[in-house]
VOLODREN-631639 format. One record per residue: residue number from 1; residue in three letters; z, x, y of N, C-alpha, C, O in turn. Coordinates in nm, 2 decimals, decimal comma, padded with zeros to 4 digits. Layout:
% residues N
<lumkol NUM "Ala" <Z X Y> <Z X Y> <Z X Y> <Z X Y>>,
...
This chain:
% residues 182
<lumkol 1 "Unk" <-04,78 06,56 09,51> <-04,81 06,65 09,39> <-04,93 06,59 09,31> <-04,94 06,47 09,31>>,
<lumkol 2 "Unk" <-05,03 06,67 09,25> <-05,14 06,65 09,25> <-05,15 06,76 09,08> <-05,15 06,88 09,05>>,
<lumkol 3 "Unk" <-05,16 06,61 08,97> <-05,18 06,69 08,81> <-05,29 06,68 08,78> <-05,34 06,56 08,79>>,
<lumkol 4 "Unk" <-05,38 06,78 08,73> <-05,49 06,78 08,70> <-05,49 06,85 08,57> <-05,43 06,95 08,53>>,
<lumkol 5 "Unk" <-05,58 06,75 08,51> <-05,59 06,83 08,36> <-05,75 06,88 08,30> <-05,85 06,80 08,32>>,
<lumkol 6 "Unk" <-05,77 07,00 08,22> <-05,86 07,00 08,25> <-05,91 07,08 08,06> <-05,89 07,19 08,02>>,
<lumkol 7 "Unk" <-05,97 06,95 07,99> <-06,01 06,99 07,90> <-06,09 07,10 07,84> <-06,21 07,11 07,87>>,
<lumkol 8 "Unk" <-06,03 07,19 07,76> <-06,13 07,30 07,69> <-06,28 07,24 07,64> <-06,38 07,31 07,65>>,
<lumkol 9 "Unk" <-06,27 07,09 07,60> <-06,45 07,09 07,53> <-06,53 07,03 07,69> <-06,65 07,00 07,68>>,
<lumkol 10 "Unk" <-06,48 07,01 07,79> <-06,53 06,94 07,89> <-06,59 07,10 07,95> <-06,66 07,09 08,05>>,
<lumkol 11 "Unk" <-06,56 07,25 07,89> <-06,60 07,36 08,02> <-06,72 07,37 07,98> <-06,75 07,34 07,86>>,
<lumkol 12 "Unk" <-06,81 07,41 08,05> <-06,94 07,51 08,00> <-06,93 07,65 08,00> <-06,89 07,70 08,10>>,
<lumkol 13 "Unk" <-06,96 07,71 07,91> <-07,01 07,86 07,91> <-07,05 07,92 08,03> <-07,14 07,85 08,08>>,
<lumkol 14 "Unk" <-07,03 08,03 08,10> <-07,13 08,13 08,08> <-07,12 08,32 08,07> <-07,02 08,39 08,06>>,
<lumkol 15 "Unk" <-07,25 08,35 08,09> <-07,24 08,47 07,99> <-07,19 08,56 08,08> <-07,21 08,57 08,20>>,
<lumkol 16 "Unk" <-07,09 08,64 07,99> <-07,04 08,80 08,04> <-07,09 08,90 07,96> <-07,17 08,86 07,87>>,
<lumkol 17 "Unk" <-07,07 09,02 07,98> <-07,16 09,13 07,97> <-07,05 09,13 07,80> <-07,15 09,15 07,73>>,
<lumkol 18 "Unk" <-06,96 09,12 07,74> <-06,87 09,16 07,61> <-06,92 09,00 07,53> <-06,92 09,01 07,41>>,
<lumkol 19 "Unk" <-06,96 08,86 07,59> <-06,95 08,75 07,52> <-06,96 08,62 07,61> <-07,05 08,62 07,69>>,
<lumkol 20 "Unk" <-06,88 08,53 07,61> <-06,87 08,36 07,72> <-06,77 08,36 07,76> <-06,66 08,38 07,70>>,
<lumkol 21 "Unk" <-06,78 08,33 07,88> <-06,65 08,24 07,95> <-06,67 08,12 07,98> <-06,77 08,06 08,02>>,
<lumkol 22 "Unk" <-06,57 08,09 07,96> <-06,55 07,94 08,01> <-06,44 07,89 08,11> <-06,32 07,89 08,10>>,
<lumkol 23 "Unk" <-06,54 07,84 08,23> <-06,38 07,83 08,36> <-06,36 07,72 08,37> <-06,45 07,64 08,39>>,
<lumkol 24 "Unk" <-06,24 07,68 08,37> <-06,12 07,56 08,39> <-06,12 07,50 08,56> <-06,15 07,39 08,61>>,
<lumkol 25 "Unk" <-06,08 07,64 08,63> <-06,08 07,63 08,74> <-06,07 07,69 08,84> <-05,98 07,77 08,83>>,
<lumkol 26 "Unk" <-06,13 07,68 08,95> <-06,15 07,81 09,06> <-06,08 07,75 09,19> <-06,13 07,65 09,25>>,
<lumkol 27 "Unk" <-05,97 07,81 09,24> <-05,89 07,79 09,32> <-05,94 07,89 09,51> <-05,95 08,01 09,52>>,
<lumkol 28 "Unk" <-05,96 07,79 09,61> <-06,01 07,71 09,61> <-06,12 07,64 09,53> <-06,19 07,73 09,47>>,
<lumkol 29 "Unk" <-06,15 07,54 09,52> <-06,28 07,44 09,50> <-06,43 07,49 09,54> <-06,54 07,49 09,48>>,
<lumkol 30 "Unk" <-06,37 07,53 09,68> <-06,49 07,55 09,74> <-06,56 07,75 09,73> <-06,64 07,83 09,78>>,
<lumkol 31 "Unk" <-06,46 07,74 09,62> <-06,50 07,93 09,60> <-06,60 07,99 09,51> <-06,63 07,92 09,41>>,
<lumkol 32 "Unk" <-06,62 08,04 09,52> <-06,73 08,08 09,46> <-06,70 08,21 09,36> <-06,71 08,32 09,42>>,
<lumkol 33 "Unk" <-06,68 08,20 09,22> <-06,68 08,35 09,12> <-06,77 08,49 09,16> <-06,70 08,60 09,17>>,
<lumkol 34 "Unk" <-06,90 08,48 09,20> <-06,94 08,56 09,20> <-06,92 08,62 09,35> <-06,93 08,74 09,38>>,
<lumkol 35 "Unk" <-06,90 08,52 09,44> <-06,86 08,58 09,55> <-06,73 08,66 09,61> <-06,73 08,72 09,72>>,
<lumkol 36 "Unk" <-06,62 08,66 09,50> <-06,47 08,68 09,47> <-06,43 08,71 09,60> <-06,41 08,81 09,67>>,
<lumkol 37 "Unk" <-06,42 08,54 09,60> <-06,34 08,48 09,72> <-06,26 08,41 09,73> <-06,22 08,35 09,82>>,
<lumkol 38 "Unk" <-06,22 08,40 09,57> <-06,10 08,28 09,52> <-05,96 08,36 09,52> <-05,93 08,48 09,51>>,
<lumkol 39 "Unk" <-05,88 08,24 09,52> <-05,73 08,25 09,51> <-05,71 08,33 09,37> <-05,70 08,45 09,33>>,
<lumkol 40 "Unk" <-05,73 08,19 09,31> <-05,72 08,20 09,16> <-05,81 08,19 09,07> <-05,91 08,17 09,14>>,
<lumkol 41 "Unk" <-05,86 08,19 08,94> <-05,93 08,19 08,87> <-05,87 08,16 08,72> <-05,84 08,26 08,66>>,
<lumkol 42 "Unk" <-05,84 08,04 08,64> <-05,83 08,00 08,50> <-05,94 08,00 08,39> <-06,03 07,91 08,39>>,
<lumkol 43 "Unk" <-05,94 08,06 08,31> <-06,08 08,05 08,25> <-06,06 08,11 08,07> <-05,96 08,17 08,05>>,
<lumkol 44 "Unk" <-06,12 08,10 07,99> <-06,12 08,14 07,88> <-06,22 08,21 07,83> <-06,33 08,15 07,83>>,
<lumkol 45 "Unk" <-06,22 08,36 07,76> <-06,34 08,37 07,70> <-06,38 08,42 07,56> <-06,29 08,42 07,48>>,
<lumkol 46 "Unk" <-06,49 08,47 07,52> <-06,47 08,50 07,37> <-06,56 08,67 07,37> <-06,66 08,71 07,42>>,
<lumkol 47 "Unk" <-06,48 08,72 07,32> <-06,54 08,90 07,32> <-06,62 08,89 07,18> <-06,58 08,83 07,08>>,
<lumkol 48 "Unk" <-06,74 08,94 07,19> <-06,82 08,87 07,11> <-06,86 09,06 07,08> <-06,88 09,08 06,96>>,
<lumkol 49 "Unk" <-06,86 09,17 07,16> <-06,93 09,28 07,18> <-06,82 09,38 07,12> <-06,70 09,36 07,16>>,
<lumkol 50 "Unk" <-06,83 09,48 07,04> <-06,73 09,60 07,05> <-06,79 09,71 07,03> <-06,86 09,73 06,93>>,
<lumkol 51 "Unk" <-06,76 09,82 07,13> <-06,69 09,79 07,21> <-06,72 09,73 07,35> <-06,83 09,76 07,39>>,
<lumkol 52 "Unk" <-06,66 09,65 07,42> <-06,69 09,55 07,55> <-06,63 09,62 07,65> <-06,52 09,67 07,61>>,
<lumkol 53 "Unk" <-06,66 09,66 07,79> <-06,62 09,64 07,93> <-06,59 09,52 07,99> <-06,66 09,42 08,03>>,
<lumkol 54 "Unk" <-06,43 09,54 07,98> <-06,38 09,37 08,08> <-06,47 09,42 08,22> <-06,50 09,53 08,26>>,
<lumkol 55 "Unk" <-06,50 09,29 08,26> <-06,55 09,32 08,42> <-06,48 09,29 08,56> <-06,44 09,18 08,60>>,
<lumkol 56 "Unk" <-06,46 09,42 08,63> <-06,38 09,46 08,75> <-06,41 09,38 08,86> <-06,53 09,35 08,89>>,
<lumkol 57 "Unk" <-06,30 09,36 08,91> <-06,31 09,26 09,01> <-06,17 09,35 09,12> <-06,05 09,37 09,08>>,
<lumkol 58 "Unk" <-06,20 09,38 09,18> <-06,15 09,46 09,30> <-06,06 09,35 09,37> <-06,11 09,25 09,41>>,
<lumkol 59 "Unk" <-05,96 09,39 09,38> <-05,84 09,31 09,48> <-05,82 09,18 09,40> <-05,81 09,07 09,45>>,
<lumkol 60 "Unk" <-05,80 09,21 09,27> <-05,75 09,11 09,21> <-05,66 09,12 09,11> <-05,68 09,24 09,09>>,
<lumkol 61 "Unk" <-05,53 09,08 09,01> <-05,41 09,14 09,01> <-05,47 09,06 08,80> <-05,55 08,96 08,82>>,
<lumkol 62 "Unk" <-05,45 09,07 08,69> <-05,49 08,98 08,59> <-05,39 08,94 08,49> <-05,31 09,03 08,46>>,
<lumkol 63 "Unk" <-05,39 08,85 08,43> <-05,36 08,79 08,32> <-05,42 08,79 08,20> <-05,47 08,68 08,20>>,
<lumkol 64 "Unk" <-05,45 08,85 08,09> <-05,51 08,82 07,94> <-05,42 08,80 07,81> <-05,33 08,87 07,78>>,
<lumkol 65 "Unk" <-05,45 08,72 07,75> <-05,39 08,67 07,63> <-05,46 08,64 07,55> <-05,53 08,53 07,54>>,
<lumkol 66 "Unk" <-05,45 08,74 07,45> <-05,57 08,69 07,28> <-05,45 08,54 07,20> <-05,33 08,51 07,18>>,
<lumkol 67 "Unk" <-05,56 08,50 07,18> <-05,55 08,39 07,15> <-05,55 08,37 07,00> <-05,46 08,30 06,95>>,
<lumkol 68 "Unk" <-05,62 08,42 06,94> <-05,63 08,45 06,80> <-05,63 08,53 06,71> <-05,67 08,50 06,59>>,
<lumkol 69 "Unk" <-05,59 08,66 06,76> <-05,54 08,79 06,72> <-05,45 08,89 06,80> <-05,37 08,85 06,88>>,
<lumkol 70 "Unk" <-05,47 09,01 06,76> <-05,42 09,15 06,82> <-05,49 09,16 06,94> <-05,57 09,07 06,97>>,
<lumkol 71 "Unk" <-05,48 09,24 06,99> <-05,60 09,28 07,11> <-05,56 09,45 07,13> <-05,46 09,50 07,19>>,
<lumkol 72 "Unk" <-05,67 09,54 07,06> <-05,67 09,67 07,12> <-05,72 09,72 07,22> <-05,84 09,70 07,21>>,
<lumkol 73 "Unk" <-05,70 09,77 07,32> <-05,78 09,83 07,43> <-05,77 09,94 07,45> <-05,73 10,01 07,35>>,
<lumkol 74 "Unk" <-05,80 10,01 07,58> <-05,79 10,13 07,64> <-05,80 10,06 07,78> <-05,88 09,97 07,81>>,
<lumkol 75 "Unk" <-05,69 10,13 07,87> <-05,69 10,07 07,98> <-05,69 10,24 08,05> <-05,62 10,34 08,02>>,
<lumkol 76 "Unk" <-05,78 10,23 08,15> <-05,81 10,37 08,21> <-05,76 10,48 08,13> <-05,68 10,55 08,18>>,
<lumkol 77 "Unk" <-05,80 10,51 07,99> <-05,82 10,60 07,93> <-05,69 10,59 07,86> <-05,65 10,70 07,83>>,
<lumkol 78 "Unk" <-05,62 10,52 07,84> <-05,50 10,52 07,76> <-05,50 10,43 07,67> <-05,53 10,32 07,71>>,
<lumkol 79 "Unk" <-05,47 10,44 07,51> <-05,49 10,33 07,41> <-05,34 10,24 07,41> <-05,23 10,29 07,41>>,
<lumkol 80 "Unk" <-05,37 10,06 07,42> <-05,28 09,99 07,39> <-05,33 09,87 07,31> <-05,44 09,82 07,31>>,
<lumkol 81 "Unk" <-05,20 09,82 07,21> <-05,25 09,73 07,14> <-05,13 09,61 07,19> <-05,01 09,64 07,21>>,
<lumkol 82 "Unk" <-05,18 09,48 07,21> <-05,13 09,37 07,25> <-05,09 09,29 07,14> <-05,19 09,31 07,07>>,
<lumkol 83 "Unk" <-05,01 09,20 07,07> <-04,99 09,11 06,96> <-05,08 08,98 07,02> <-05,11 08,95 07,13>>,
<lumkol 84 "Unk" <-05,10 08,94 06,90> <-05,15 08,75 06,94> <-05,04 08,70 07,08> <-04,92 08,74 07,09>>,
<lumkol 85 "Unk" <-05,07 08,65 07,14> <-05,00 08,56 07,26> <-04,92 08,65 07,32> <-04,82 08,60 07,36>>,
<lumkol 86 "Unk" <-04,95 08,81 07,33> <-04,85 08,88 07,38> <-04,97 08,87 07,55> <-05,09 08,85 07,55>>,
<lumkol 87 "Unk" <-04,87 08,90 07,67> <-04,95 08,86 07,82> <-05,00 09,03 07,83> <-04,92 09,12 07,82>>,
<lumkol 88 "Unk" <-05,07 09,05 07,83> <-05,15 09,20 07,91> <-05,13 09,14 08,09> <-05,15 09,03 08,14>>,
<lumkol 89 "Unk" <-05,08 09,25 08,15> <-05,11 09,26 08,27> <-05,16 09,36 08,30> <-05,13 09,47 08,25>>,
<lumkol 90 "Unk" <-05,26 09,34 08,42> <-05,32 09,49 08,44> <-05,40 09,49 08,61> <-05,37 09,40 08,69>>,
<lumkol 91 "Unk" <-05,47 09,57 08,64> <-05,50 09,54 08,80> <-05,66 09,48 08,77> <-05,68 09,50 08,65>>,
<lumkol 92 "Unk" <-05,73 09,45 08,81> <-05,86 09,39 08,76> <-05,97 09,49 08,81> <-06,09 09,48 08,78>>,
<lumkol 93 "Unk" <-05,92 09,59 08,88> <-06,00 09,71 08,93> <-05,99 09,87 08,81> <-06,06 09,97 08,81>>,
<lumkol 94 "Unk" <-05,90 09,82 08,72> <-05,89 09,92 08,59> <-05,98 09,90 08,52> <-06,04 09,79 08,51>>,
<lumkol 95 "Unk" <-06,03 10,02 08,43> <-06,10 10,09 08,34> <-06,07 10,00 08,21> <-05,95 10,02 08,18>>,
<lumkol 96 "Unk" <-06,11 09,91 08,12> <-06,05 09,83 08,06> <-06,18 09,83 07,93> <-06,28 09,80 07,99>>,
<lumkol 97 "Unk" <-06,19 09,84 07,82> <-06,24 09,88 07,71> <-06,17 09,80 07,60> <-06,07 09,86 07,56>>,
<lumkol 98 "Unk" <-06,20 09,67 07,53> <-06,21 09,61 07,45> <-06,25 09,65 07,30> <-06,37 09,61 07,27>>,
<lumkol 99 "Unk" <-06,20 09,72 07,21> <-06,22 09,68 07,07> <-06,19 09,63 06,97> <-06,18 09,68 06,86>>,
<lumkol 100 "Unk" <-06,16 09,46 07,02> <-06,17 09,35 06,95> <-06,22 09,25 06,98> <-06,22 09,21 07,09>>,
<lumkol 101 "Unk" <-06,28 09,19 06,86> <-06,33 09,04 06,88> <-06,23 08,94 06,89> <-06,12 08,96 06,83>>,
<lumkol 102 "Unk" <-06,25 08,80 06,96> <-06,18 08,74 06,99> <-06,17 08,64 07,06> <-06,28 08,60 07,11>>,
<lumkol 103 "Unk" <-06,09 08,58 07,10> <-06,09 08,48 07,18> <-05,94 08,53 07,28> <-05,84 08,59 07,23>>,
<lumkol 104 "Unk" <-05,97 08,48 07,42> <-05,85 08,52 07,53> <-05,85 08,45 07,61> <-05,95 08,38 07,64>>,
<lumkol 105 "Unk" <-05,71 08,45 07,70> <-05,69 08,33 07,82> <-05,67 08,43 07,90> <-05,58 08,53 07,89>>,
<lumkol 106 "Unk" <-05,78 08,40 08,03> <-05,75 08,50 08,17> <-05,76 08,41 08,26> <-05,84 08,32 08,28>>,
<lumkol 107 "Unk" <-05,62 08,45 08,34> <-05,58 08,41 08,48> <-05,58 08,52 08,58> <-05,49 08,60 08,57>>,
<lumkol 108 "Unk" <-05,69 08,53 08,66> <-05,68 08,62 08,82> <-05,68 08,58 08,89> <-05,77 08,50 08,94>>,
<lumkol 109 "Unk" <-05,55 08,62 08,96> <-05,51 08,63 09,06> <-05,51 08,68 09,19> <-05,45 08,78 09,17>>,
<lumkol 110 "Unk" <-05,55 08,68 09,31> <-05,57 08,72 09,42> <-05,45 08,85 09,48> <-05,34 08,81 09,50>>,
<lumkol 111 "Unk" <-05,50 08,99 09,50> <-05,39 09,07 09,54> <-05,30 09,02 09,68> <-05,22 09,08 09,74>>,
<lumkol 112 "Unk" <-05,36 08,88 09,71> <-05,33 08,81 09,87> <-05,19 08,78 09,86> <-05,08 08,79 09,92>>,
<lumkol 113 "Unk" <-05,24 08,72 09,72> <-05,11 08,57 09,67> <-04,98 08,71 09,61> <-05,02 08,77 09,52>>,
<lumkol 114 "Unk" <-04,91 08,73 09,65> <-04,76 08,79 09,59> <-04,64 08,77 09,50> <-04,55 08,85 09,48>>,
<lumkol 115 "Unk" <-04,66 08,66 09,47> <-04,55 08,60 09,38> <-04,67 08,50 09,30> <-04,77 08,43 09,34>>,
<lumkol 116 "Unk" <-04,61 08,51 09,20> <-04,70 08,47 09,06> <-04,66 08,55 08,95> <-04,64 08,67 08,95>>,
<lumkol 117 "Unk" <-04,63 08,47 08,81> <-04,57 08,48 08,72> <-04,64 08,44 08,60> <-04,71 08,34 08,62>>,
<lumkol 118 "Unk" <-04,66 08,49 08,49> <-04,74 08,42 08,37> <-04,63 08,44 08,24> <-04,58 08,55 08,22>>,
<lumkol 119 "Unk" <-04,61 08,34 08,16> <-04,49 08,39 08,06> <-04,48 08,25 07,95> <-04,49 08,14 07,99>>,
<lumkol 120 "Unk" <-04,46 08,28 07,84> <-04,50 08,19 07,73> <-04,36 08,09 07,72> <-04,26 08,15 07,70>>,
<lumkol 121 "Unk" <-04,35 07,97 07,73> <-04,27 07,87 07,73> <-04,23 07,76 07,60> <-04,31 07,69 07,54>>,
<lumkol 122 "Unk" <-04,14 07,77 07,57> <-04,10 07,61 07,44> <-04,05 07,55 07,47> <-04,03 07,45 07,39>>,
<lumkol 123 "Unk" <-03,97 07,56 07,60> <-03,87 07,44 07,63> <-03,85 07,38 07,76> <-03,96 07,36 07,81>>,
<lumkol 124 "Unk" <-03,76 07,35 07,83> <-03,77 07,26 08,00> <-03,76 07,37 08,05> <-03,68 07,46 08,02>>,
<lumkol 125 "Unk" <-03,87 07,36 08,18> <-03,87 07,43 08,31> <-03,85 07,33 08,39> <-03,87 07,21 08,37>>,
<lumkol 126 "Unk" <-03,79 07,39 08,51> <-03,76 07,38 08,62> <-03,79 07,46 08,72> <-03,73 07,56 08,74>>,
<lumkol 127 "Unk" <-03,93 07,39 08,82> <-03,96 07,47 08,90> <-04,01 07,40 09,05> <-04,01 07,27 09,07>>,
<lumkol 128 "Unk" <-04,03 07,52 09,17> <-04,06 07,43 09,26> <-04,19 07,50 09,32> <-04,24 07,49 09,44>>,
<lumkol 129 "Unk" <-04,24 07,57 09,22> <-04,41 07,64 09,25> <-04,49 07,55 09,32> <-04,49 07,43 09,32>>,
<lumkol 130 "Unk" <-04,57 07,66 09,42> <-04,68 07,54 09,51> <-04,75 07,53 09,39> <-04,74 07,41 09,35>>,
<lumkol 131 "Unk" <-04,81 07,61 09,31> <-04,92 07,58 09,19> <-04,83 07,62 09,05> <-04,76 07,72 09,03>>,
<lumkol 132 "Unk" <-04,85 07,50 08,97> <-04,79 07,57 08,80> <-04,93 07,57 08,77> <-05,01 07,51 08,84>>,
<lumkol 133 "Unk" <-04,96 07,64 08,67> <-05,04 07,58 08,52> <-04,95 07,58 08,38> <-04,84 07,64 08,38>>,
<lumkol 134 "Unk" <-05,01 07,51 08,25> <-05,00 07,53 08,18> <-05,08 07,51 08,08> <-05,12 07,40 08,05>>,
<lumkol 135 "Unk" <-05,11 07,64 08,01> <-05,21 07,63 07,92> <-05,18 07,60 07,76> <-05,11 07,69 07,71>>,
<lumkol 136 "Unk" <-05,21 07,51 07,66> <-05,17 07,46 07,56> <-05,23 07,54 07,42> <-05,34 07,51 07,36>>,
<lumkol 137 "Unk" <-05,12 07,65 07,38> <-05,19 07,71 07,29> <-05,21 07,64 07,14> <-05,28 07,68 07,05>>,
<lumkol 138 "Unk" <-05,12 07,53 07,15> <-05,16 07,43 06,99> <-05,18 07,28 07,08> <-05,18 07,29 07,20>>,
<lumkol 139 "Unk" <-05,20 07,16 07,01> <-05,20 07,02 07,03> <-05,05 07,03 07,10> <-04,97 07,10 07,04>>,
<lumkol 140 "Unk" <-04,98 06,97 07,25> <-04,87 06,97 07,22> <-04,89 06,85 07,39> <-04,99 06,83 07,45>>,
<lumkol 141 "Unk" <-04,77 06,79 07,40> <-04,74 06,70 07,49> <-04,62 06,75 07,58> <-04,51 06,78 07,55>>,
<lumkol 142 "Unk" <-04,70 06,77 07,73> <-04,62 06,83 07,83> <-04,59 06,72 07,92> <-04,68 06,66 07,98>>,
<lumkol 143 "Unk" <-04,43 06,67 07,95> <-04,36 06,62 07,97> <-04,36 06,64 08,10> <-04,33 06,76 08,13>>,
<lumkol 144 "Unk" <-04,39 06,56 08,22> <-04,39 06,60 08,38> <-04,28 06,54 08,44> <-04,29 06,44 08,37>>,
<lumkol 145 "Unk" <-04,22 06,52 08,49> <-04,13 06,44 08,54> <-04,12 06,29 08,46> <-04,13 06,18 08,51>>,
<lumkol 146 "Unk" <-04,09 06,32 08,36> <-04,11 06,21 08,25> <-04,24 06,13 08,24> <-04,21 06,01 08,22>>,
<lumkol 147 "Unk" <-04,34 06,16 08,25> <-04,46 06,14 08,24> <-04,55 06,21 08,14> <-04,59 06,32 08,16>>,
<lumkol 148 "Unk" <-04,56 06,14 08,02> <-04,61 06,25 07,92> <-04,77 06,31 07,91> <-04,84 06,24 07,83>>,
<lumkol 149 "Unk" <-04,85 06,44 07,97> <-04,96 06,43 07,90> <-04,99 06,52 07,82> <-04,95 06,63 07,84>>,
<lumkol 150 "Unk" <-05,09 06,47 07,70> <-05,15 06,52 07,59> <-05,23 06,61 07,63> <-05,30 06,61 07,73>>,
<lumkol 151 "Unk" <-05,23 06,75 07,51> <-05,36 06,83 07,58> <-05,40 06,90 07,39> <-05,32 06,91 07,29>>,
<lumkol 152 "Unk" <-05,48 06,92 07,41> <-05,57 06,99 07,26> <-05,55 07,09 07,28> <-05,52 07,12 07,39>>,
<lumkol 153 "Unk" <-05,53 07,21 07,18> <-05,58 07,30 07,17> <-05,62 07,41 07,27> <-05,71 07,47 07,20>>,
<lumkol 154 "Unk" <-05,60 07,46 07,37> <-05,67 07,59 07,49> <-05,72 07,46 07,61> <-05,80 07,48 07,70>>,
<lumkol 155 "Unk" <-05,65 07,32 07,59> <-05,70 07,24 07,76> <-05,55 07,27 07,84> <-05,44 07,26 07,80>>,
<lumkol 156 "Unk" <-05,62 07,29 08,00> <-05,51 07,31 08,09> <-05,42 07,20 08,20> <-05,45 07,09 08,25>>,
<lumkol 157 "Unk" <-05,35 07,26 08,21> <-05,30 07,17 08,31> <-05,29 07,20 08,43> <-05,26 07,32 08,43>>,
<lumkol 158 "Unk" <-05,29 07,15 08,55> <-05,28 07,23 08,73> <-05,20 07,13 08,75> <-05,22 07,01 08,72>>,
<lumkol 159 "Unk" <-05,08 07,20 08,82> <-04,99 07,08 08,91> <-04,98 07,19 09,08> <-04,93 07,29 09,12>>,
<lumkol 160 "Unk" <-05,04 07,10 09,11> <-05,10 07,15 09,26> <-04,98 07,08 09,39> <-05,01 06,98 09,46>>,
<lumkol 161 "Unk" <-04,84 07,16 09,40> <-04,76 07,10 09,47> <-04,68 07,15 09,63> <-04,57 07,20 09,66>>,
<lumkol 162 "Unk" <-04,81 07,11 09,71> <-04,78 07,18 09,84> <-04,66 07,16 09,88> <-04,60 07,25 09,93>>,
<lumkol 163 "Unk" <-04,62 07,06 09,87> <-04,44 07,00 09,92> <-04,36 07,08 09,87> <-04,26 07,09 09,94>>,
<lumkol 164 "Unk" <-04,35 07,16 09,77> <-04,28 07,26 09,69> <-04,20 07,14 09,64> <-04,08 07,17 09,63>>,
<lumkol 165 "Unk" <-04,23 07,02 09,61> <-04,09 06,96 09,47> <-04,06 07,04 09,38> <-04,10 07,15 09,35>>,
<lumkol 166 "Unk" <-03,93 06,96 09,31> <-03,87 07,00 09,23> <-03,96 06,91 09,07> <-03,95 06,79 09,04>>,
<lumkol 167 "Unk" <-04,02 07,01 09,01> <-04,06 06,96 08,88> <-04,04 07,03 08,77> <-04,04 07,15 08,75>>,
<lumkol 168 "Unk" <-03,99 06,91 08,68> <-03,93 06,93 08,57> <-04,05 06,93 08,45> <-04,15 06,86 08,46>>,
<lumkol 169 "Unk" <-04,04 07,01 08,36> <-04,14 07,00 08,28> <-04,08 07,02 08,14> <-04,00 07,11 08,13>>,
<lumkol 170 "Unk" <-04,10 06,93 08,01> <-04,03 06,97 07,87> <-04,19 07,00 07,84> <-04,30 06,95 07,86>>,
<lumkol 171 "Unk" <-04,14 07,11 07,77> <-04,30 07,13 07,66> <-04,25 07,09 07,48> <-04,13 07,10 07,44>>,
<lumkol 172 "Unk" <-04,36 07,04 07,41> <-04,31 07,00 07,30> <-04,34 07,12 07,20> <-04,29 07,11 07,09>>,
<lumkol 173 "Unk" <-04,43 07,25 07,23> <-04,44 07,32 07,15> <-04,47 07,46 07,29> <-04,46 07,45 07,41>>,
<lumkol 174 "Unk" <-04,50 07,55 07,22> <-04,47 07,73 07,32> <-04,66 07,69 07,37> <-04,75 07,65 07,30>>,
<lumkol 175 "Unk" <-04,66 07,72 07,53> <-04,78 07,69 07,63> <-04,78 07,87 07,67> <-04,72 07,96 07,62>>,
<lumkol 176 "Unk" <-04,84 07,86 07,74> <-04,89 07,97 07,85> <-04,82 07,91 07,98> <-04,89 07,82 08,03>>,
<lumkol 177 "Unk" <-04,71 07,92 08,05> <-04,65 07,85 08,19> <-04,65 07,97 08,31> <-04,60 08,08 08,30>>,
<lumkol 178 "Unk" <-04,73 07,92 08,40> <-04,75 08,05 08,51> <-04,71 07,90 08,66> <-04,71 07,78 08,67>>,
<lumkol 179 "Unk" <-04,67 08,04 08,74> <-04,63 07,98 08,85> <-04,70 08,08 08,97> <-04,72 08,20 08,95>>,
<lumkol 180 "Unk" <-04,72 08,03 09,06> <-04,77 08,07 09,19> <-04,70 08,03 09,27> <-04,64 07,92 09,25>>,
<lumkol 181 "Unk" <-04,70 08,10 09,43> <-04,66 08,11 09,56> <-04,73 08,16 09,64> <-04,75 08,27 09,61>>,
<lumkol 182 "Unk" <-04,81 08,12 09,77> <-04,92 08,15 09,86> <-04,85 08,19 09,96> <-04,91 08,22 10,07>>,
């Protein structure tokens, strides 16, 4: 089992057509964003534009979560509004129109990978995911198999576990907890 943690002030920027992203991490290593050849994709970014086009990525399944507000959209011509920390799912090949500023957490997912989960957490999990993350929406201390680590504000965690163990996780305050299956 393999924990990686991966701080918010350690990412770099860069530009999207609505504002910045900033990526955590691209599953494989050896993949490449613009080539959209990855598994996975963790990243954060800030909608700076309204109204913005999210940008489509074909055969890819998504995750978004405003981070510090509401989030209104229109998703192929239909109007929806999201609460703070409420999960949008949607296909990443949809029509997707942004009118808010903001900050958000997107996880895309590969239409390959089949099982995968994204869902807001406050207390012990118990799981045996080849991949967890968890993303820390305040200061909070996530408990691994009794191993405690610290994360700031929007830094992630990857528990990368081919053996499929059994891991136990307490969180000390509500994360972002997604799980994957290849």
């Amino acid at each position: 089992m393999n924990v990686q943690h991966f701080s918010k002030k350690n990412t770099k920027p860069s530009i999207w057509s609505g504002g910045l992203t900033y990526e955590y991490m691209i599953f494989p290593k050896t993949a490449i964003y613009a080539g959209r050849d990855f598994g996975f994709r963790i990243s954060s970014a800030t909608i700076e534009e309204v109204s913005s086009e999210f940008t489509k990525f074909k055969g890819y399944y998504r995750y978004l979560v405003m981070l510090d507000k509401d989030l209104k959209v229109e998703v192929n011509k239909e109007k929806k509004t999201y609460k703070k920390y409420e999960i949008m799912e949607f296909n990443s090949d949809d029509n997707v129109t942004s009118y808010t500023k903001g900050t958000d957490f997107n996880w895309m997912v590969s239409e390959k990978i089949s099982h995968h989960k994204l869902e807001i957490a406050n207390s012990n999990q118990n799981c045996n995911a080849e991949i967890v993350i968890v993303f820390s929406l305040h200061t909070t201390v996530i408990t691994i198999n009794e191993k405690p680590h610290h994360l700031e504000p929007y830094d992630v965690l990857v528990i990368e576990n081919e053996e499929k163990e059994n891991v136990m996780l307490h969180f000390s305050t509500e994360c972002l907890f997604g799980v994957l299956n290849f």
